[in-house]
C-alpha positions in Angstrom: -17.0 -23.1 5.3 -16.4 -19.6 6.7 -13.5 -21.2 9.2 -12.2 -22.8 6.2 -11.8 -19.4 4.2 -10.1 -17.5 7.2 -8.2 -19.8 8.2 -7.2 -19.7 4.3 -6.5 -16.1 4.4 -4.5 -16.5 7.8 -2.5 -19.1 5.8 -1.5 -16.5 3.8 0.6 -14.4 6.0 3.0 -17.3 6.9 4.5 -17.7 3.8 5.1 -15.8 0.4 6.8 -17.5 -2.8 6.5 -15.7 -6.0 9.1 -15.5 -9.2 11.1 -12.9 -9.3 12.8 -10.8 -12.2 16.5 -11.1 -13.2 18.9 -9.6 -11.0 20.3 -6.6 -12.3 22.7 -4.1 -11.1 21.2 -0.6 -10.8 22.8 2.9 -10.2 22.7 4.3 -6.5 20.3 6.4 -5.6 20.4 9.8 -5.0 18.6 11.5 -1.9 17.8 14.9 -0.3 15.0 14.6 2.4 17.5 13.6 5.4 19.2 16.5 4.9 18.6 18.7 2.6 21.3 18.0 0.0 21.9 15.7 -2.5 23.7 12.4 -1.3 24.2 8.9 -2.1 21.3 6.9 0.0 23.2 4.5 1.3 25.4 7.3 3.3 22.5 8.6 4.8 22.9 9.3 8.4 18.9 9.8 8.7 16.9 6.8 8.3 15.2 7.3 4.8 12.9 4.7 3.3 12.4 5.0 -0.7 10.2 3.9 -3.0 11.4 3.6 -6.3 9.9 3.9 -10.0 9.9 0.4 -10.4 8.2 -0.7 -7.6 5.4 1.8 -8.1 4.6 0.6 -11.5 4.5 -2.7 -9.5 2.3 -1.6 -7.0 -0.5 -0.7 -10.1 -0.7 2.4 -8.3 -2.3 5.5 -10.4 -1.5 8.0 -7.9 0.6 9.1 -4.6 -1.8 8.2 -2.0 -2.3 4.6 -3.5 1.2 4.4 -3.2 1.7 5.6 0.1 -1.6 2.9 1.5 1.0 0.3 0.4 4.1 1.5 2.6 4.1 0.3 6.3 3.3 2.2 8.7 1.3 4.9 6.8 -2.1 5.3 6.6 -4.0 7.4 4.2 -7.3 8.5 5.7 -10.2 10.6 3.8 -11.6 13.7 5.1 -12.2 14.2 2.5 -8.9 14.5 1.0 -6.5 12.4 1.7 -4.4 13.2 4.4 -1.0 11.1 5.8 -1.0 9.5 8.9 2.7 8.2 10.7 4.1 7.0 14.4 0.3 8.1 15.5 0.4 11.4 14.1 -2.2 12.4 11.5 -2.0 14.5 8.0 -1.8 17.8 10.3 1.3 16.6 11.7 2.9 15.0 8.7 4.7 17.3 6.1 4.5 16.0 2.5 6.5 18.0 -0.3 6.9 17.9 -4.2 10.3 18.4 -5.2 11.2 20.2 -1.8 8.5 22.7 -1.7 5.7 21.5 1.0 2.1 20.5 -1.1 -0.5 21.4 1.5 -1.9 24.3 3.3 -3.8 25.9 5.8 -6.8 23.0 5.0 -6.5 21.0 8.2 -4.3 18.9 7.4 -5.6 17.4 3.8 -3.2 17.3 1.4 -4.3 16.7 -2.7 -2.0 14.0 -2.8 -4.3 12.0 -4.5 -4.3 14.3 -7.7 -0.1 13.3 -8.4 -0.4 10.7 -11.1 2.1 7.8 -10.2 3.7 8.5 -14.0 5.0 11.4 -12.9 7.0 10.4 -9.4 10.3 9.1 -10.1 10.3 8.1 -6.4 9.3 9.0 -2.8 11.5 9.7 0.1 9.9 9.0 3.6 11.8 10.5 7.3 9.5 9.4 9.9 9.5 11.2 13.1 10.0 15.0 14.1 11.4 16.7 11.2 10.7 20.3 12.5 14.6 21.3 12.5 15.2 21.2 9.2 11.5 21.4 7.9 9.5 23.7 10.6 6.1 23.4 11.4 3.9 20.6 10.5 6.9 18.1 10.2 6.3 16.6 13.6 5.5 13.4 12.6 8.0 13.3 9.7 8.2 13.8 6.1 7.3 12.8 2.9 9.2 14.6 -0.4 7.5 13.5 -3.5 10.9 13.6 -6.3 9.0 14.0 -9.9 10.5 12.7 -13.2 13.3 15.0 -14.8 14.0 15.2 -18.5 16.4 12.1 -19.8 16.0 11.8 -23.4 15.8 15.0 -26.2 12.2 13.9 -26.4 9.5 12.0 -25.3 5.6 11.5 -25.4 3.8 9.5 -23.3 0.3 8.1 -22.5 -1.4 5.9 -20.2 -5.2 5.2 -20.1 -6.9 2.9 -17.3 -10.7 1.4 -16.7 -11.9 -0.9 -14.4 -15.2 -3.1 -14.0 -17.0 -0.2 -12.0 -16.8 2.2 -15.1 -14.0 4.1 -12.9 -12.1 6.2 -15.6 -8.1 6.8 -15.3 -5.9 8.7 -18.0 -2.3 10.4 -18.4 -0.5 12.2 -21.2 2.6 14.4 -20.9 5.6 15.3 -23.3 9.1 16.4 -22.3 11.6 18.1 -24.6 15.7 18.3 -24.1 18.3 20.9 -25.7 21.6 21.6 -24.4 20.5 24.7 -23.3 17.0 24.0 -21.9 14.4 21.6 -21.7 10.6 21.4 -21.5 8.3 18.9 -19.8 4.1 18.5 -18.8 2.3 16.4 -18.2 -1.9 16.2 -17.4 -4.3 13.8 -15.9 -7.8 13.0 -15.5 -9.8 10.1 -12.6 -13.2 9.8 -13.1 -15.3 7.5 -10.7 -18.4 7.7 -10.9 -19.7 6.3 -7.5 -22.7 3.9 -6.9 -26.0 5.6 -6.1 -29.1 4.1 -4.8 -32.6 5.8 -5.3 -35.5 5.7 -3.1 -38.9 7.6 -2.1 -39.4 9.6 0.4 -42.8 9.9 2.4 -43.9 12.6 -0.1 -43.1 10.4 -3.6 -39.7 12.3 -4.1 -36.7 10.7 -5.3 -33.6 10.7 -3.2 -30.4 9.7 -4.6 -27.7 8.2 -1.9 -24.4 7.7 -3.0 -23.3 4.6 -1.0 -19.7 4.9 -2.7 -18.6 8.6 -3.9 -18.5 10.3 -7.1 -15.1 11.7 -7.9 -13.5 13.8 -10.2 -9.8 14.9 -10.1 -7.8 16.8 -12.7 -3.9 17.2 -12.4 -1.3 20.0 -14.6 1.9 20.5 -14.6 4.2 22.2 -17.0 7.9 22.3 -16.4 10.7 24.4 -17.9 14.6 23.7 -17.4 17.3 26.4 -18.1 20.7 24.5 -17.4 23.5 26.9 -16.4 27.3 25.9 -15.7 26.2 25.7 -11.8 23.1 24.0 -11.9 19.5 23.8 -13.3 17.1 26.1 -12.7 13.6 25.2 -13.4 10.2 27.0 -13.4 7.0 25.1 -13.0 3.2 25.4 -12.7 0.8 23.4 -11.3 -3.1 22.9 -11.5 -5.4 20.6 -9.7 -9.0 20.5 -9.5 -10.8 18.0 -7.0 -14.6 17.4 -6.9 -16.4 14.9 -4.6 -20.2 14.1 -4.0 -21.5 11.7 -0.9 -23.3 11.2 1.6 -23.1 12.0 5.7 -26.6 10.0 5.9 -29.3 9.4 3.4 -30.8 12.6 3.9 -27.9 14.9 3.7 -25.7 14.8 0.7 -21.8 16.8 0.5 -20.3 18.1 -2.5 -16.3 19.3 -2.0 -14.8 21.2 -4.7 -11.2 22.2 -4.2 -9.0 24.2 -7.0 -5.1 24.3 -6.3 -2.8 26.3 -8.4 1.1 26.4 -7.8 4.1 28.5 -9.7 7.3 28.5 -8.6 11.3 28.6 -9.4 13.8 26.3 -7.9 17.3 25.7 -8.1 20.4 23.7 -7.2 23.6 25.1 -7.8 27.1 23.8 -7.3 29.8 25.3 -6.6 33.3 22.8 -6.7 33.2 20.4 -4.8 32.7 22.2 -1.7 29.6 24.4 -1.9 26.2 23.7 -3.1 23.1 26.0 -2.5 19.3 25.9 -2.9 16.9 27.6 -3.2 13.2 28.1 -4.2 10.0 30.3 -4.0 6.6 29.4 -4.6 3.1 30.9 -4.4 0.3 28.8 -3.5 -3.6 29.5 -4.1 -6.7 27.1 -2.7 -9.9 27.8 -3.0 -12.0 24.7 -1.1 -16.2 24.8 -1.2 -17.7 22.8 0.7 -21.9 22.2 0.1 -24.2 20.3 2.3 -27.0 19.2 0.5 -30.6 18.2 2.2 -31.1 15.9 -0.8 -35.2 16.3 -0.9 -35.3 19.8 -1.3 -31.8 20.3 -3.2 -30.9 23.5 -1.1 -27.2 23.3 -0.7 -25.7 25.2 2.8 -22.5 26.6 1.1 -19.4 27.0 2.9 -15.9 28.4 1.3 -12.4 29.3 1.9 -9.7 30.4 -0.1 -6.0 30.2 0.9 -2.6 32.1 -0.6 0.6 31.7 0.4 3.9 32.8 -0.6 7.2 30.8 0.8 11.0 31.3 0.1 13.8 29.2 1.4 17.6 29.7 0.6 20.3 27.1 2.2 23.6 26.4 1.2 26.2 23.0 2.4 29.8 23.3 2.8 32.0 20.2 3.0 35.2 21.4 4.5 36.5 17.9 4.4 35.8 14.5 4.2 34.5 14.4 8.0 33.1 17.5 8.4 30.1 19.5 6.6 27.6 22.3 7.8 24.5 23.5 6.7 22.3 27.1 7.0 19.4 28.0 5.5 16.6 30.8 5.9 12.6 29.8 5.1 10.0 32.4 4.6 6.4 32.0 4.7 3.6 34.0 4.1 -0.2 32.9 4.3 -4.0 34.4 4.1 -6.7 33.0 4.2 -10.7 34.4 4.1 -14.2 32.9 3.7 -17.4 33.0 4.8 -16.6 31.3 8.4 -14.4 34.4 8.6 -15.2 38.2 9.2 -12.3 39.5 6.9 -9.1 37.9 5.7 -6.3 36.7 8.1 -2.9 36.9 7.6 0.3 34.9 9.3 4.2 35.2 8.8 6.5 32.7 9.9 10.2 32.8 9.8 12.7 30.0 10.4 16.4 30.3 10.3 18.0 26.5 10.7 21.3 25.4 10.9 23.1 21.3 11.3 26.7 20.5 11.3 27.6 16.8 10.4 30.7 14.8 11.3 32.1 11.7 9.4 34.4 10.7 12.8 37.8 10.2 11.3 36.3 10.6 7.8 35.9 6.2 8.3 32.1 5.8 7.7 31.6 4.4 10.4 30.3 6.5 13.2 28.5 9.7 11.7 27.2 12.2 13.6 24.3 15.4 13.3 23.4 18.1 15.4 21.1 20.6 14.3 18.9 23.3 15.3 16.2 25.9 14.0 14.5 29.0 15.4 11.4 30.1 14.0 9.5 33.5 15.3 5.6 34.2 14.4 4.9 38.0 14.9 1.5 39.0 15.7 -1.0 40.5 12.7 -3.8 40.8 14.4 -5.4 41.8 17.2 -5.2 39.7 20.5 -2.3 37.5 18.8 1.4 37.3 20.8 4.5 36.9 19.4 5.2 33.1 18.6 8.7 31.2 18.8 10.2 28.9 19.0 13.4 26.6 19.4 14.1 23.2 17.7 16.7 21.4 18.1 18.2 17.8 16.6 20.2 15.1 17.3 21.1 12.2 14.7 23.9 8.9 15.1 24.5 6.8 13.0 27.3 3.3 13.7 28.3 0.8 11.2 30.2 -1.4 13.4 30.1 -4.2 10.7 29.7 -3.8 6.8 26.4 -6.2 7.2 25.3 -4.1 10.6 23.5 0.0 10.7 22.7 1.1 14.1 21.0 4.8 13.9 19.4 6.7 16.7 18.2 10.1 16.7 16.3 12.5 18.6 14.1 15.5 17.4 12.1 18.4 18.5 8.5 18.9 16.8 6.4 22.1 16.9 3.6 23.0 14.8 1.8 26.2 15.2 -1.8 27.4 15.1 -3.3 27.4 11.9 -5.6 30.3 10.7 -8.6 28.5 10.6 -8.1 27.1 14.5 -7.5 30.9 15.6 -10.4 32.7 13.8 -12.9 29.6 12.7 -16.0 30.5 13.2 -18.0 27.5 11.9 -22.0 26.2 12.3 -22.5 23.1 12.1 -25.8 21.7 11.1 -28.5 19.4 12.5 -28.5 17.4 14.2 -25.4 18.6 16.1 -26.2 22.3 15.5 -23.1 23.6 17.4 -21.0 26.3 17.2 -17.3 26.3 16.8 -14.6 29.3 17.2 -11.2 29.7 16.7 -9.1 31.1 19.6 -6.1 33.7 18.9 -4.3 33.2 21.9 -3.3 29.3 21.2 0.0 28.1 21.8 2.2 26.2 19.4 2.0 22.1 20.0 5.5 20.7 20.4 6.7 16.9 20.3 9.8 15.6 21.4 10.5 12.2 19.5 13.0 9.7 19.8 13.7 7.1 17.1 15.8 3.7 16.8 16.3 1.0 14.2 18.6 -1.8 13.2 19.5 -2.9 9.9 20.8 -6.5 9.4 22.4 -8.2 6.2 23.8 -11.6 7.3 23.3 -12.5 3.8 23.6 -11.6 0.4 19.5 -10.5 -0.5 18.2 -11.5 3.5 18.0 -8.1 5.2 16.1 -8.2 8.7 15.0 -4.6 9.9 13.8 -3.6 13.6 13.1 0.4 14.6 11.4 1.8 17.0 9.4 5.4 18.3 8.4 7.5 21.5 7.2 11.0 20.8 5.5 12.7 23.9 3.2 15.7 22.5 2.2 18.8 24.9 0.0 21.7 24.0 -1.9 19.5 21.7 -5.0 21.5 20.2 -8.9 20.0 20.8 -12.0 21.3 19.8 -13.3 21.5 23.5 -17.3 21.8 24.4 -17.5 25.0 26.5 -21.0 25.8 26.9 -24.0 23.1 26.6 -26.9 25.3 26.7 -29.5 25.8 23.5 -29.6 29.5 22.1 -28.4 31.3 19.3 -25.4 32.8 17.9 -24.6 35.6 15.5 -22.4 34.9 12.8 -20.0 36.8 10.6 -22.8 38.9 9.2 -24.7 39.5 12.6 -27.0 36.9 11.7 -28.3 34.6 14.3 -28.4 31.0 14.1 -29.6 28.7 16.8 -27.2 26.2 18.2 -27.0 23.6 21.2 -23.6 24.0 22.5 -20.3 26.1 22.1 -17.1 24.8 21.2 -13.3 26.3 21.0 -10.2 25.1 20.1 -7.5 25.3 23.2 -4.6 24.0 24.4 -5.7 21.3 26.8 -3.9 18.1 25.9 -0.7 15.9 25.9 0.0 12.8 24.1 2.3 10.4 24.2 2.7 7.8 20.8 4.9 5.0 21.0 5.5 1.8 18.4 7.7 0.5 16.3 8.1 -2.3 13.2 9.7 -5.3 12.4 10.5 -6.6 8.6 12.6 -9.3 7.3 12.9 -9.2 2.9 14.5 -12.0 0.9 15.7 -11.7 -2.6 17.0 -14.3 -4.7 17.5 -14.2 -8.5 13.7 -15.1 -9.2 12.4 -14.6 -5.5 11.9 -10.8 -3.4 9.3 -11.2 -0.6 8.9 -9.1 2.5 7.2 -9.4 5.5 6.4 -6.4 7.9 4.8 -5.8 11.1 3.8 -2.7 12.5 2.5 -2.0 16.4 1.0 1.2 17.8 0.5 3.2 20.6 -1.3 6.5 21.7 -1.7 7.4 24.9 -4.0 10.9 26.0 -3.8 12.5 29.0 -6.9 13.3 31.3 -6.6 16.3 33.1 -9.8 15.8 35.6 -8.7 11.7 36.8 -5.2 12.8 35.8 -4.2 9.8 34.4 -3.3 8.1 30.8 -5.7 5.9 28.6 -5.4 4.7 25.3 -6.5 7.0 22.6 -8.5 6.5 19.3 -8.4 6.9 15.1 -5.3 5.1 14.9 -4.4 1.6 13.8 -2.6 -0.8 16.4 -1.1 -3.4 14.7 -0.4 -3.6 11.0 0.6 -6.6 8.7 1.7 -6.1 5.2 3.3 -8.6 3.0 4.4 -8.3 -0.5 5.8 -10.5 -2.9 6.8 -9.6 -6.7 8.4 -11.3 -9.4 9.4 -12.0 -13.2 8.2 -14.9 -15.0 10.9 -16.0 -16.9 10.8 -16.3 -20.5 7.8 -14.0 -21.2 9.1 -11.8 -18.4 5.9 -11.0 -17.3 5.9 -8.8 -13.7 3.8 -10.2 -11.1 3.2 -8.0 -7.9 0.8 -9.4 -4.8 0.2 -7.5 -1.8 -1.5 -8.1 1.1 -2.8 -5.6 3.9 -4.3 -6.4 7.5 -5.0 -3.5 9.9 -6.3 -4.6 13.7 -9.6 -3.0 14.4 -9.2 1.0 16.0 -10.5 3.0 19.1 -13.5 4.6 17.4 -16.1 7.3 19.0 -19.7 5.6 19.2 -21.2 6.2 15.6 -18.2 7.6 14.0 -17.6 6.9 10.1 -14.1 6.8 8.8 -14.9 9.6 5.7 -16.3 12.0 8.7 -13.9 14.5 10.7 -15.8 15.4 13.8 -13.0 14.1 16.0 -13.9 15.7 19.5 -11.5 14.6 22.1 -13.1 12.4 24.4 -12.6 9.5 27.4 -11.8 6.2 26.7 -15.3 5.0 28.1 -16.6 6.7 24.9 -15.1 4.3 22.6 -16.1 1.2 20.5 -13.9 -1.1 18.1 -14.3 -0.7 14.4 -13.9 -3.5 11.9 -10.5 -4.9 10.9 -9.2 -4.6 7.4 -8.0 -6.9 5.0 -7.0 -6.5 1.6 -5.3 -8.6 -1.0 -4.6 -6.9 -4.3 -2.8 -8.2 -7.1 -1.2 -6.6 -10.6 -0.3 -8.3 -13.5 1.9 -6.5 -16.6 3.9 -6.8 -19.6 6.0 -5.0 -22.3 6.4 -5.1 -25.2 8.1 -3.4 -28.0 11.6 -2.5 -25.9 9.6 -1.1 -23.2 7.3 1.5 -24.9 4.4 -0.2 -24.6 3.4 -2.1 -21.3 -0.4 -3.7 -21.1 -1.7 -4.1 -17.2 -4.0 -5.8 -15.7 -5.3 -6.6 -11.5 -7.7 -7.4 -8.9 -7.9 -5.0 -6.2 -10.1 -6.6 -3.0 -9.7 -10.1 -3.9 -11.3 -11.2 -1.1 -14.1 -9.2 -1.5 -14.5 -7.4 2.0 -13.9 -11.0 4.4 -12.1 -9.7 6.9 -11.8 -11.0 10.3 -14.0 -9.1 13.2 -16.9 -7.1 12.7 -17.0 -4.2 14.9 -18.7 -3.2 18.3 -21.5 -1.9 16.4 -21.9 -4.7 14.0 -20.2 -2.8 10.8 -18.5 -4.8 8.7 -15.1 -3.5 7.1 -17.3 -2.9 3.9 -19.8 -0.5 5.9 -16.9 1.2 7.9 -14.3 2.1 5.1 -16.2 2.7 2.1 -15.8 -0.1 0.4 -19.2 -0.4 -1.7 -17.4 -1.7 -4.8 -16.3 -4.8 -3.6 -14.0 -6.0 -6.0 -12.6 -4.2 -8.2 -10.6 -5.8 -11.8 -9.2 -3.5 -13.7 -7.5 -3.2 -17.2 -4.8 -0.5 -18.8 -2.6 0.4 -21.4 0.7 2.6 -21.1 2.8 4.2 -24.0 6.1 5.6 -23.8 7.9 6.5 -26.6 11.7 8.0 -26.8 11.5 9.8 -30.4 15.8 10.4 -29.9 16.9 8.7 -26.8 20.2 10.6 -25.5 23.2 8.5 -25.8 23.8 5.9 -22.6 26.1 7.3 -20.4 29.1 4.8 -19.7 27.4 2.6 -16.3 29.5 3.6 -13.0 31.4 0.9 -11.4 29.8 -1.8 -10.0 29.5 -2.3 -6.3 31.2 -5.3 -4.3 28.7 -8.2 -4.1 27.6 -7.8 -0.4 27.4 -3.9 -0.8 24.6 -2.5 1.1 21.6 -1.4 -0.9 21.5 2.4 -1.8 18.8 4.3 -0.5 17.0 7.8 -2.7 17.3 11.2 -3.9 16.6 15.1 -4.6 14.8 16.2 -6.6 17.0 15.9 -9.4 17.4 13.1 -11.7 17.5 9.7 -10.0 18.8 6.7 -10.9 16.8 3.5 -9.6 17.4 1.8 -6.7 20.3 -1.1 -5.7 18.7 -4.9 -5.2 17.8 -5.7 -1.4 15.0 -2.9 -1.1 13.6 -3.4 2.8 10.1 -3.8 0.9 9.0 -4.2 -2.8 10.0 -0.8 -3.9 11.1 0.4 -0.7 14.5 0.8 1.0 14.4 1.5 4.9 
């Protein structure tokens, strides 16, 4: 019966046929990411994947990392905030951005993007690979710019409220107002799981409470304002997010996370002719993380906290001398502190970047494009023992369209990143049973990357697309938390305190990487069919110093299937969405659990397999009433945890990834209503039938995007 069932589920990644909705001619795109200025997606030279409103309200997504889980090729890993993992590269290396203006901080590489409520992205732009040239540090393993929703009607409320079979709590409400002169917008949210506990007695008759899934509160705020001028919009903005998570490390020790983010900040776009357009923006960041580890017995938390400020500034500006030739130069700014109780007094850091790229449309044909680009960015020293960091980035990007069915793009990129705060002046104690000691180190270098990229895009066909790219990115410099001394003693910390610990460790330069893969997709759309089919492979490779010699490395996933299908049912026109996820089992260190973030670089003789992981999730909805009101409904782990393999250690993919819950229905209601709609603006011409598909956008409004998407809801 069990062969039966997987070969069942096997079955299931041969073929896809679903209904799909009318087909309808849509408005290009509008994107920014690639490079920085607003441009018609389909004429990016930069290989930009999209995801678009549509699709994520297909996806039954409630937030950005749920939406992200669904794109191939990234994975969204917990620790314990979600952080973004692409081309082998975790969050720390992977630079995600609201609007333009970077999300995360000095908070190893965790980034709230779980606390963005889907209703409020109008899309998502995606640049995989090293983005440092245009977007500095922590872009080496690409970018992700998260475009909100603008103001397009005089006013507008709307509401969205969720629940699903495990009591898990999801709700929305924002507002936007439009004048001629200025406009207003918010919106708020609130996710409420409540986890699944299990209660037992210890030897002494007291209850202990394990959460075997965890308990999960996240807020989200954001208030907008709008002042349109002749140029341009400028808006001002706030933002407020509050994150609190209880679980378990064992069923002894209990953690509770709380982190509090608020953001204000101006930004503007301003055009000048038809020549000249500049940016800029400014924005001041404040975190405040605490982090409690709780012996659950005796209820004594061990309290750790951090608080983080920063203050960046960019100004660029793009000139298009001509129809072939255009040039970019900008300025960023940055400013960070950071203190807490792991360090002695605050620490500061300054980083400045000057960039520059010049493009060239050959002959003005669209058909061989060209970018070059570069970026210098200097760190001076604050404090003592620090040098003076800097660096040089330089880019390369070609694009060829030798055939209106045929896109050939290569490029080439330079990555750095440099030393956060916390890896220079750490000093951290880590409890039993590890009882360690870890410290920062002020004299560490900045990791670089140099990454190449390839794809091909393919449209024999009107609505058959095929896709093939491709990656190398060799890393040097990388930073490891490295076990220098073995022996038991003690240690003082910030406050001369001694606490006894077995084993030193320090973060240093000692590594180089080398990550390599690529993916393969092939989408069909038809007037009631879209289906897509992609396959992603892996490859990280670490180098050891002492045997000097390569092996494979660990925590990343090797091969990756995902297949979606979506569709209308005519007549009711009911939108059906089914996806389907399978990641190969990963290089794991003995004992490691997926919600931990101990990583300590080791040899490939220290590894086991973990589980594979296979998910089918589907999402069922319909509107009503012109579109204001849309009633949802899905099944999220249909399968209910059968995967394939168990791993080394016998973990199924239900112990190893969390997933206590098993399946999960749920059921919701959305409400969107346009009090005074603005009057429809006359639709643009439409494109020739076997037009390419446009691709995504700014951070400005943004129109959906063109049929032939390289996904459901997202154009590669």
């Amino acid at each position: 019966m069990k062969y039966c069932k997987k070969c069942m589920i096997a079955a299931m990644f041969c073929c896809g046929v679903s209904l799909y909705a009318q087909e309808t001619k849509k408005a290009p795109v509008i994107v920014i990411t690639g490079n920085k200025i607003e441009q018609v997606a389909e004429e990016s030279v930069e290989k930009v994947t999209v995801v678009s409103e549509e699709k994520i309200a297909e996806m039954g997504a409630k937030n950005a990392a749920e939406v992200l889980q669904n794109i191939p090729g990234v994975t969204i890993t917990e620790h314990p905030m979600e952080g973004v993992s692409m081309q082998g590269f975790s969050g720390a290396y992977v630079k995600v951005l609201i609007d333009g203006v970077a999300v995360g901080g000095d908070v190893g590489g965790a980034s709230p993007i779980a606390l963005i409520p889907a209703s409020d992205i109008d899309h998502i732009e995606i640049v995989k690979g090293a983005s440092s040239a245009l977007y500095g540090s922590d872009a080496m393993g690409g970018v992700i710019n998260i475009i909100t929703k603008k103001n397009r009607t005089n006013w507008s409320v709307t509401t969205k409220q969720e629940i699903d079979i495990h009591k898990h709590y999801y709700g929305m409400a924002g507002f936007s107002f439009k004048h001629k002169a200025f406009g207003l917008q918010g919106i708020g949210s609130f996710d409420n799981m409540p986890g699944m506990i299990t209660r037992n007695a210890d030897p002494l008759g007291r209850q202990i409470d394990t959460f075997i899934f965890p308990k999960t509160r996240m807020g989200f705020g954001r208030l907008t304002a709008d002042i349109y001028t002749t140029y341009g919009p400028v808006k001002l903005y706030g933002v407020y997010t509050n994150h609190n998570r209880y679980m378990n490390q064992s069923e002894d020790i209990a953690n509770r996370f709380i982190s509090e983010k608020g953001e204000a900040g101006i930004k503007s776009s301003l055009t000048f002719g038809e020549m000249a357009q500049v940016n800029i923006f400014s924005s001041y960041k404040y975190f405040k993380h605490i982090f409690d580890e709780i012996y659950t017995a005796s209820g004594s938390p061990n309290r750790r906290n951090s608080v983080f400020h920063e203050l960046e500034n960019e100004i660029n500006a793009n000139f298009d001398f001509s129809i072939a030739h255009s040039l970019l130069a900008g300025i960023n700014a940055k400013w960070a502190m950071m203190q807490g109780r792991e360090f002695p007094k605050p620490k500061h850091s300054v980083l400045l970047g000057l960039f520059t790229q010049y493009t060239w449309n050959m002959q003005g044909e669209d058909v061989l494009r060209l970018i070059s680009g570069l970026r210098f960015d200097i760190a001076p020293p604050l404090q003592k023992g620090e040098g003076t960091l800097a660096q040089f980035t330089p880019k390369f990007t070609l694009r060829y369209d030798p055939l209106d069915s045929l896109t050939i793009r290569f490029s080439y990129g330079m990555g750095f990143k440099v030393p956060t705060l916390q890896q220079k002046y750490w000093l951290f104690f880590h409890s039993a049973p590890a009882n360690f000691v870890l410290l920062g180190n002020p004299a560490l270098k900045p990791e670089y990357s140099h990454g190449f990229n390839a794809s091909i895009e393919y449209k024999p066909v009107k609505g058959l697309t095929f896709g093939i790219s491709g990656y190398f990115n060799y890393v040097n410099n990388l930073i490891f938390a490295v076990e220098t001394d073995k022996r038991t003693g003690t240690f003082p910390d910030a406050n001369g305190v001694l606490h006894r610990v077995t084993g030193i460790r320090q973060y240093q330069n000692i590594d180089r990487v080398m990550t390599t893969g690529g993916d393969f997709s092939v989408q069909y759309q038809w007037k009631w069919i879209e289906t897509t089919l992609t396959y992603t492979i892996a490859g990280m490779y670490n180098y050891d110093l002492q045997n000097k010699r390569y092996y494979h490395g660990a925590y990343y996933v090797p091969h990756q299937i995902k297949l979606n299908i979506t569709g209308i049912i005519p007549v009711w026109l009911t939108r059906i969405t089914l996806g389907i996820n399978w990641d190969a089992p990963q290089n794991i260190r003995r004992g490691y659990d997926i919600r931990a973030a101990d990583k300590l670089k080791l040899t490939d003789e220290n590894y086991i397999a973990s589980p594979d992981k296979l998910l089918l999730n589907l999402h069922i909805s319909q509107k009503f009433w012109n579109d204001r009101i849309e009633v949802y409904a899905g099944i999220k782990n249909l399968l209910n945890n059968i995967s394939f393999m168990k791993g080394t250690d016998g973990r199924t993919m239900k112990d190893f990834y969390g997933l206590q819950e098993g399946i999960v229905g749920y059921f919701g209601v959305g409400i969107k209503y346009d009090a005074a709609p603005v009057k429809k603006e006359q639709k643009p011409q439409e494109p020739a039938q076997d037009a390419a598909p446009p691709a995504m956008q700014t951070g400005e409004s943004i129109p959906m995007p063109a049929e032939g998407t390289m996904m459901p809801g997202v154009q590669q």
